[in-house]
Every structure is written in C-alpha cells, then in structure tokens.
C-alpha positions in Angstrom: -20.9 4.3 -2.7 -21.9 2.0 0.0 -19.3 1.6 2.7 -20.3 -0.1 5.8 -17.4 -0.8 9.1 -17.1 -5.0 9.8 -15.0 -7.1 11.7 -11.4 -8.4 10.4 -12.8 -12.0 10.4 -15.5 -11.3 8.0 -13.0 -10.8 5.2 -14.2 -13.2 2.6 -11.6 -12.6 -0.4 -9.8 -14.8 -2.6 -7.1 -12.8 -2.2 -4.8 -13.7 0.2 -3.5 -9.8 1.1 -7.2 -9.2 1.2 -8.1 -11.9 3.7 -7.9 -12.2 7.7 -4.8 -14.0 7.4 -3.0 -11.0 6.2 -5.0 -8.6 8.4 -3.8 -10.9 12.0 0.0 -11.0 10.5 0.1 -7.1 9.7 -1.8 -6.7 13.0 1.0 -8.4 14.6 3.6 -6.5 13.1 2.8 -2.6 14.1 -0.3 -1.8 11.5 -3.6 -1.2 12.7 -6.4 -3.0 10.9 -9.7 -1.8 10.0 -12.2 -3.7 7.5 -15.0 -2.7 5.5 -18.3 -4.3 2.9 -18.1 -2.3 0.0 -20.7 -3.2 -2.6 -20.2 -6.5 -3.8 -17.2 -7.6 -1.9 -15.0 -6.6 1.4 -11.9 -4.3 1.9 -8.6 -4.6 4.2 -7.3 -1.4 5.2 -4.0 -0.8 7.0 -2.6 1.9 8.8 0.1 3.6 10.6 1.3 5.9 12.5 5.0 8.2 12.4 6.0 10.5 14.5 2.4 10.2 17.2 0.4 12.5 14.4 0.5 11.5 11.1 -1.0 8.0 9.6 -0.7 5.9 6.2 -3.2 4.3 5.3 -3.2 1.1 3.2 -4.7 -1.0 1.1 -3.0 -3.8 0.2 -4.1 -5.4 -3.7 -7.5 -3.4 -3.1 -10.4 -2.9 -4.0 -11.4 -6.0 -5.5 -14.2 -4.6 -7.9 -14.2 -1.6 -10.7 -14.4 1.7 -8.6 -13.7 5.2 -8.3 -10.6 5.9 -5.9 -11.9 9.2 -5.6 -14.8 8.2 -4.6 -14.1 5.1 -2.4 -11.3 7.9 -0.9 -13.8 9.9 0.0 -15.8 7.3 1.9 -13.0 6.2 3.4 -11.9 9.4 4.9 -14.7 9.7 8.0 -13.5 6.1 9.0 -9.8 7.1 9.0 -7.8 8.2 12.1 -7.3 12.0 12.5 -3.9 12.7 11.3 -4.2 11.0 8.2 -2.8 12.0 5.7 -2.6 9.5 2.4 -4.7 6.7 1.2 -2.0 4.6 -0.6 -3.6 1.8 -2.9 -1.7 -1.1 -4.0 -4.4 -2.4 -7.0 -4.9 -6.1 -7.8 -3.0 -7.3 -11.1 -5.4 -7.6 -13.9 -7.9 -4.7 -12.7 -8.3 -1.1 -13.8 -9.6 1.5 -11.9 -10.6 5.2 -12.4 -7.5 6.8 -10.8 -8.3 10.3 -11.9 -7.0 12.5 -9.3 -4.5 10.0 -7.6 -0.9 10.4 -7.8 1.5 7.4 -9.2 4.2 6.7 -6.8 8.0 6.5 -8.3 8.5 3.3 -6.6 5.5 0.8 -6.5 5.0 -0.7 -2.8 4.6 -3.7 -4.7 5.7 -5.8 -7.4 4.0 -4.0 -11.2 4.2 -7.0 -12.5 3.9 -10.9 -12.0 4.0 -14.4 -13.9 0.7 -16.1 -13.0 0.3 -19.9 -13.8 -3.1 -21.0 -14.5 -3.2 -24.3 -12.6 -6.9 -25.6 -13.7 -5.3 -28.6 -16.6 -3.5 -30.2 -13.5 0.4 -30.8 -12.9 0.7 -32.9 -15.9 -0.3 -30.2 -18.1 1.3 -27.5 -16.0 4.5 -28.9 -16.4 4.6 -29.6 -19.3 4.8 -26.1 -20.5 7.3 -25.0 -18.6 9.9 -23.6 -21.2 13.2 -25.3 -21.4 15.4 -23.7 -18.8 13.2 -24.9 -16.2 13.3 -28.5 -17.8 16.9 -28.5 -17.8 17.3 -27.1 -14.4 14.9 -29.8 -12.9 16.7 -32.5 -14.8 19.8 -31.7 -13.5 18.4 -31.7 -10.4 17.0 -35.0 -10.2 18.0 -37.9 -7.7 20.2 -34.7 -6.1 18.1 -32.2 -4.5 15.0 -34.0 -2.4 12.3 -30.9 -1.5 10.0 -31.8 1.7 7.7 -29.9 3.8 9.0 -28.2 6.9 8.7 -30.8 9.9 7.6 -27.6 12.2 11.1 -27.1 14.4 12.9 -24.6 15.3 16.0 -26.1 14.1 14.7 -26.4 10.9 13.7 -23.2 10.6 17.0 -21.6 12.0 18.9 -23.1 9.4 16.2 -21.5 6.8 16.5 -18.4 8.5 20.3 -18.5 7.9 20.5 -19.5 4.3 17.6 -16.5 3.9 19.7 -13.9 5.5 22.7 -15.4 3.4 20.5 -15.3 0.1 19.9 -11.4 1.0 23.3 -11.0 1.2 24.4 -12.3 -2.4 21.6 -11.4 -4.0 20.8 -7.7 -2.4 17.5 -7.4 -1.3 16.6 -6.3 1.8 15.1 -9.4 4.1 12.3 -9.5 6.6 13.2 -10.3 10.5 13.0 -14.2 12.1 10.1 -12.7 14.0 8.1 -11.8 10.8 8.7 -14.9 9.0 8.0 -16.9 11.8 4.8 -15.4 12.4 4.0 -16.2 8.2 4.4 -19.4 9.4 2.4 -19.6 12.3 -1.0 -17.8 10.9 -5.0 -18.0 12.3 -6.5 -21.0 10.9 -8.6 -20.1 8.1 -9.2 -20.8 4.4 -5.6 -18.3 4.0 -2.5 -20.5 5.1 1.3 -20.9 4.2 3.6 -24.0 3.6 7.3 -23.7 4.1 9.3 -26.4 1.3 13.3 -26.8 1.9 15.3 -28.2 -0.1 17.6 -31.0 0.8 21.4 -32.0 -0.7 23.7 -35.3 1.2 21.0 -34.3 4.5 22.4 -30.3 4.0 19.6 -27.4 3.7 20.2 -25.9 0.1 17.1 -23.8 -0.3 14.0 -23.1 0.8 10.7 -21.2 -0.2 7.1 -19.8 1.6 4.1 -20.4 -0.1 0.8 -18.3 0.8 -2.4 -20.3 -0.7 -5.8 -19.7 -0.2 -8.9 -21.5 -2.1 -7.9 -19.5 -5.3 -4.5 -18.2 -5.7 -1.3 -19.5 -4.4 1.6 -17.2 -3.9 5.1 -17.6 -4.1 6.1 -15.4 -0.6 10.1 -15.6 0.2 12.8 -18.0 -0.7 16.5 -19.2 -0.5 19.2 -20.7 -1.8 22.3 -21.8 -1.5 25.3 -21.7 -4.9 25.6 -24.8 -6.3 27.7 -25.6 -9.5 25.6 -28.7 -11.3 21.8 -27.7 -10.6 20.1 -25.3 -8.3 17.2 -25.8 -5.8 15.0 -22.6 -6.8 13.8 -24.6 -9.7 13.0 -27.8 -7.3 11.5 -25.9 -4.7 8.9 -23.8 -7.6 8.3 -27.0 -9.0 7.2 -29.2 -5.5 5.1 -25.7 -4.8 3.4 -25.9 -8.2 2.5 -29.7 -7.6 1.4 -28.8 -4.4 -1.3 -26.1 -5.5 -2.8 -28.1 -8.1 -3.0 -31.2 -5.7 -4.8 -28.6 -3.3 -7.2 -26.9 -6.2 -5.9 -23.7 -6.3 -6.3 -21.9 -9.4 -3.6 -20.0 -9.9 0.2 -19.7 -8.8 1.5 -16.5 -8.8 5.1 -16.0 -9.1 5.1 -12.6 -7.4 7.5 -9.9 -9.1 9.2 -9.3 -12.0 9.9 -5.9 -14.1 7.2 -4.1 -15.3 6.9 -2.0 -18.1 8.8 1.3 -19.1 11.8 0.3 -16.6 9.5 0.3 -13.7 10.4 -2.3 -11.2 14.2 -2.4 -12.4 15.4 -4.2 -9.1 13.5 -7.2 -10.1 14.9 -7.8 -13.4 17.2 -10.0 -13.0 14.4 -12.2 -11.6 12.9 -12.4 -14.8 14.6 -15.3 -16.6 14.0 -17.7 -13.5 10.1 -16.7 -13.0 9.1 -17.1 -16.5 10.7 -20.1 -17.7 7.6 -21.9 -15.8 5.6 -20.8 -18.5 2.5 -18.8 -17.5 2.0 -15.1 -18.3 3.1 -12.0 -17.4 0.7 -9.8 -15.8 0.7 -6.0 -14.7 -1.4 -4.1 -12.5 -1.8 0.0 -12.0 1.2 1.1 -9.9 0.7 2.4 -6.8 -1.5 5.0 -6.2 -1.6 7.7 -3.7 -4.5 9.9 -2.6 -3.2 12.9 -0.6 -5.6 14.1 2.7 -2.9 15.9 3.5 -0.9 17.9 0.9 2.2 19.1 3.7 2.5 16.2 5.5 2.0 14.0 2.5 5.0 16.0 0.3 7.5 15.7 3.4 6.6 12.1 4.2 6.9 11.0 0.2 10.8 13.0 0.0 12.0 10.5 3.0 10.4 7.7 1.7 12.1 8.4 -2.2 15.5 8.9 -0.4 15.4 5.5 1.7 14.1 3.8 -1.3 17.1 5.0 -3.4 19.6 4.4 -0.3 18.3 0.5 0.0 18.6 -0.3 -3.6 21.7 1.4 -4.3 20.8 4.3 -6.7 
C-alpha cells in the first residue's frame, strides 16, 4: 500500500472532515494533525494524547477509497507516535471496507446513519419533495420567522450561544464550548467554510443553525431553537440552508445523524421525524472501527470511555 507523509494544506477532499479546514479547527482544539497521500486520494489523521503516554489516533470519515484497514493500519503504524495504542476509524457513509480484524465500537464516534439530499435538480425540485410535515411546518412559519445570515458580531453570536446552551438543556445532548463554536466560525480560507443562519421572531433570536459546505457536500453542523406554540424555526432555518447549497452548487446536503440500524444510535431517534421529512435518503456507514496497537492500554482506555458514554446519555 503506498503511504507517503504531506502537509495538512495539501488535503484535497470533498469531504469536509477530510479537508484542511477540519484539520486547522481540530488542531486548534488539542489534536495533533498528521496527513498522508494514499493511492488515489489523501488522509487526515488525528491524535491524542492521555495521561503523557498513551495516544488515539483518528481518522475522521476516512479513508476515502476501498481498502484494507489491516493493511492501511499497518502503514500507518511507523508514522504514529510511540505510545499509540488504537487506530480508531470513523468510515465515510456509503463505503465498505475490508474490516477483518477490527473491532466494532458499542458506541459509534459518529452518527451510523444520515439523511442525504441530493441537491443537483435545484431548489425548485428539492423542495418540492419534501414530505408533508416539512410543508406544513414552513407554512406555518411564513411571514413569522425571517432566517438571515449571521452579520459577524459578537452580540449576535452570544445570543446564539445562549439559545444553544438552552437547546442542550431541553433537549439533552451534550453541547460544544463558545470557544469551539466560535472557532467553526472563524475557519482558514479555503474551498471548506461554514455559514451561521439565525432565525428571527418580532426582532427576537428563535433559532439558529451552522452549516459546513465545501465544493461537494454541505453539512448540517449544530443548531437551536427556541419553543414556540404555532410554527418552529428548525424547519426555516433547514430550509434557508438547503436554498443556500443549491444556490452555491453543492451536491449534496447531509442532514447528519439519525438512528441506525439494529437500535444503534438510539440517542438520535427522536431526531428522525424532523430530518427525514425533507425528503432525501437515509444512508448508513460501517460503525466505528478500532484497530488495537496496544491490547492493555487499549482494553482500559475503551472501559472508561463505555462508562462516560453511558453516564452522558443517561443509561
């Protein structure tokens, strides 16, 4: 397998968790980034470090191409930092890979499924297959909720920090700091970028959603929003960030997260309604795979990772 070491800029996927966009905002936020040509396209690799001796490393919706994660474990190992002690793959949706050997984590890192929205037709077409719900919803919402783009201040921003946090709170999931979101917003330039839409009721914030796009794929990141008895703003906001992609080319919107099969991704359930009733289709991916270096370290790190996954979600 041909494996060769290359800067973080010279990322070229589609893929936005794939691309130096996500590589600068990991970066940022306490992984180390490493990046890599492998046959016919590139790889991001993540990792960290617990406890001054023992690393992660991650690949975040990777490879991009058919391989062997044996193999492409293997050639990843002499590149690695000593200590390391699991490759942990988070596959792309759609792809399957030759995963003899790995072991399938309990809890997926990421979502095992997604509703993707082919956006080639156009808005026009796009919209109009979105299922009834979603009509309704936006119908009700008309001449009430106004969605714009993010003017760029902090005030702004605060108050979508706020209703986020709020949103969390209701809804219980666990949300990410002002710090990281801020930093979403405030990416490298490149062909990678992010748009934040709020949502607007009598000149009070009601909602608001981050949108990472790239020249391919657009993907629905974090949102809020605030109770309201007529209508709601979730359906406003996916709708403005739909329009937006097509007007900008991309090809696809991806919804990000919903159930997956055999009860995986439970937590997300309730999510499911909301994200398909924009039409599109439900796609699933491999769940995440691990590929021990280290069996010891790998065993103890994998109990206290299963315990704080059950503590957060409230098994």
């Amino acid at each position: 397998m041909f494996l060769a070491r290359i800067r973080a800029e010279e990322l070229s996927s589609a893929l936005c968790m794939q691309s130096p966009y996500w590589a600068a905002l990991k970066e940022k936020h306490g992984w180390k980034v490493s990046a890599y040509h492998l046959s016919h396209s590139t790889l991001l690799v993540l990792t960290r470090t617990f406890f001054r001796f023992a690393t992660l490393a991650y690949v975040p919706f990777g490879p991009q191409q058919p391989v062997s994660l044996k193999e492409l474990s293997l050639a990843l190992k002499k590149y690695l930092p000593k200590g390391t002690f699991a490759i942990r793959y988070d596959v792309p949706f759609g792809m399957e890979l030759d995963t003899t050997g790995a072991i399938v984590q309990h809890d997926s890192v990421q979502p095992d499924a997604t509703v993707v929205i082919p956006l080639e037709k156009g808005y026009e077409a796009v919209s109009r297959e979105y299922r009834d719900r979603a009509k309704r919803q936006l119908k009700r919402s008309q001449g009430l909720v106004e969605v714009r783009q993010w003017d760029g201040s902090e005030r702004q921003f605060n108050l979508f920090f706020g209703l986020y946090e709020q949103t969390g709170r209701r809804d219980g999931f666990s949300t990410r700091s002002r710090d990281y979101l801020w930093d979403v917003l405030h990416g490298p330039a490149g062909q990678t970028k992010t748009k934040l839409f709020l949502a607007w009721r009598n000149r009070q914030m009601v909602g608001g959603s981050i949108l990472l796009y790239g020249p391919k794929e657009a993907i629905y990141l974090f949102g809020a929003s605030a109770r309201m008895r007529d209508c709601t703003a979730s359906h406003a906001l996916q709708d403005a960030m739909i329009r937006f992609s097509c007007d900008n080319g991309v090809s696809r919107y991806d919804l990000f997260g919903v159930s997956g099969k055999g009860g995986r991704g439970s937590h997300l359930r309730s999510l499911d309604v909301f994200k398909t009733s924009f039409g599109g289709n439900v796609v699933y991916r491999q769940p995440t795979m691990d590929w021990p270096l280290s069996p010891l370290l790998y065993r103890c790190f994998t109990l206290a990772e299963f315990l704080r996954y059950r503590l957060s979600r409230g098994f």
